[in-house]
C-alpha positions in Angstrom: 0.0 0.0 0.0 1.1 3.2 -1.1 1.7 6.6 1.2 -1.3 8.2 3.2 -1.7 11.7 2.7 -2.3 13.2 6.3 -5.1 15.8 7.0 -3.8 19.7 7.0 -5.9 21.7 8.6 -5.4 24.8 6.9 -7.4 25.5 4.1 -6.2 28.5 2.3 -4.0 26.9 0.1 -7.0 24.7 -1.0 -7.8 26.1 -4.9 -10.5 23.5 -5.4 -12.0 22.6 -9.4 -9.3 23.4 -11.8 -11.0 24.7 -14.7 -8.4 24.3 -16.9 -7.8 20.3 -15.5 -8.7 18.8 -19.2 -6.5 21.1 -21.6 -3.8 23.3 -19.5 -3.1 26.3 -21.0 -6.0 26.1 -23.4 -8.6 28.6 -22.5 -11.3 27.4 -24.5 -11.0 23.5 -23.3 -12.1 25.1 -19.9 -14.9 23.7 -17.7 -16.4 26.2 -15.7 -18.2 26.3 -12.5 -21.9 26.6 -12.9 -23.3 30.1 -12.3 -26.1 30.4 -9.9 -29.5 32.1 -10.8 -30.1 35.1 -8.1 -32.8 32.9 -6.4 -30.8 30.2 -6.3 -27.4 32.2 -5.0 -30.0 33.5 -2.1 -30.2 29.7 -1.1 -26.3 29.1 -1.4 -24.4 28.9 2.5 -21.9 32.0 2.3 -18.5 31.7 3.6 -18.1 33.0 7.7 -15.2 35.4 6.4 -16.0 36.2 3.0 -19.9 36.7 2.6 -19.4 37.2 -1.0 -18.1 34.2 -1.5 -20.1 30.2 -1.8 -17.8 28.1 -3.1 -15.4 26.1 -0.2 -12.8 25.1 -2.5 -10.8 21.8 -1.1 -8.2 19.9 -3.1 -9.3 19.2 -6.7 -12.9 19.4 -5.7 -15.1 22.4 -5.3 -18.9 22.8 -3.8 -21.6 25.2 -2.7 -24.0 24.1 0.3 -27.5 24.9 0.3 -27.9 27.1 3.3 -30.9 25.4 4.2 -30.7 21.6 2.9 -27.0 21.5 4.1 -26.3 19.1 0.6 -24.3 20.4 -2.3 -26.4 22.4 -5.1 -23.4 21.3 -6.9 -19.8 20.0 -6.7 -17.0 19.5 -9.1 -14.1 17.2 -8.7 -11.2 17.1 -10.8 -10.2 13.3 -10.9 -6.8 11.8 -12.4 -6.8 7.9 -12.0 -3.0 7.8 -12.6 -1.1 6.1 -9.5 -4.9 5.6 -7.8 -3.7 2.5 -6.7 -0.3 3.5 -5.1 -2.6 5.8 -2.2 -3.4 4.4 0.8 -7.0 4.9 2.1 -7.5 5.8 5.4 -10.7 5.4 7.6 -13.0 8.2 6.8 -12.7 11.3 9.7 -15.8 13.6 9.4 -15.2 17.2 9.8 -17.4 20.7 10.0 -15.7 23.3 7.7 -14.6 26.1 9.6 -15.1 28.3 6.9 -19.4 28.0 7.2 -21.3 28.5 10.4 -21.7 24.1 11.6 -25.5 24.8 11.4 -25.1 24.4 7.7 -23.6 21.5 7.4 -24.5 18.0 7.7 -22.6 16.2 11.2 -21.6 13.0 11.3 -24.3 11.6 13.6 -26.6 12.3 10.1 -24.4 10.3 8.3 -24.2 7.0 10.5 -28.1 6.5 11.0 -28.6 6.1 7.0 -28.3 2.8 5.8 -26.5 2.6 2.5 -27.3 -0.2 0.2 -24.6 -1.6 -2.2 -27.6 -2.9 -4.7 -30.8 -1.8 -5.1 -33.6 -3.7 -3.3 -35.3 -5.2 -6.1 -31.7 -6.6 -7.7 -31.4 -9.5 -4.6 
């Protein structure tokens, strides 16, 4: 098993979604973020220290909470399978994002009461 990548706990080196991930220097190969409708960007969770902004930008991934729902309204993930098998995977640690107020985010506690299925019902 390949190295684990520990947990830094600063996130403003974070740039999230690359938009130019598919072509590099090529400005028209780029996939932008969607743009919210104003009634929809009314709905968006803002960031604590930056009102303005919605999107919490992670490594190669990129999302905007509903302020209300607490789930994404969208997400976009920049995904390169080269050397996928040389990381190891560790067990999953759920965080709050200090960078949106915790009541609009989904905790943990949400999380462990649902009960995932790996098929759906009617394919036993």
């Amino acid at each position: 098993m390949g190295a684990h990548m520990g947990f830094d706990e600063r996130y403003e080196d974070r740039k999230g979604f690359d938009t130019a991930f598919l072509r590099p220097g090529k400005a028209d190969a780029n996939v932008l973020l969607p743009a919210l409708s104003p009634a929809l960007a009314q709905k968006a969770t803002r960031l604590t220290a930056t009102p303005k902004q919605v999107v919490l930008r992670y490594r190669h991934f990129s999302v905007v909470l509903h302020k209300v729902r607490r789930f994404a309204i969208y997400s976009a993930a920049n995904v390169d399978f080269k050397g996928r098998y040389d990381l190891a995977r560790p067990k999953d640690a759920w965080r709050l994002d200090p960078r949106v107020a915790p009541d609009a985010q989904v905790r943990r506690t949400f999380v462990s009461r649902q009960r995932f299925r790996s098929r759906p019902p009617d394919a036993a």
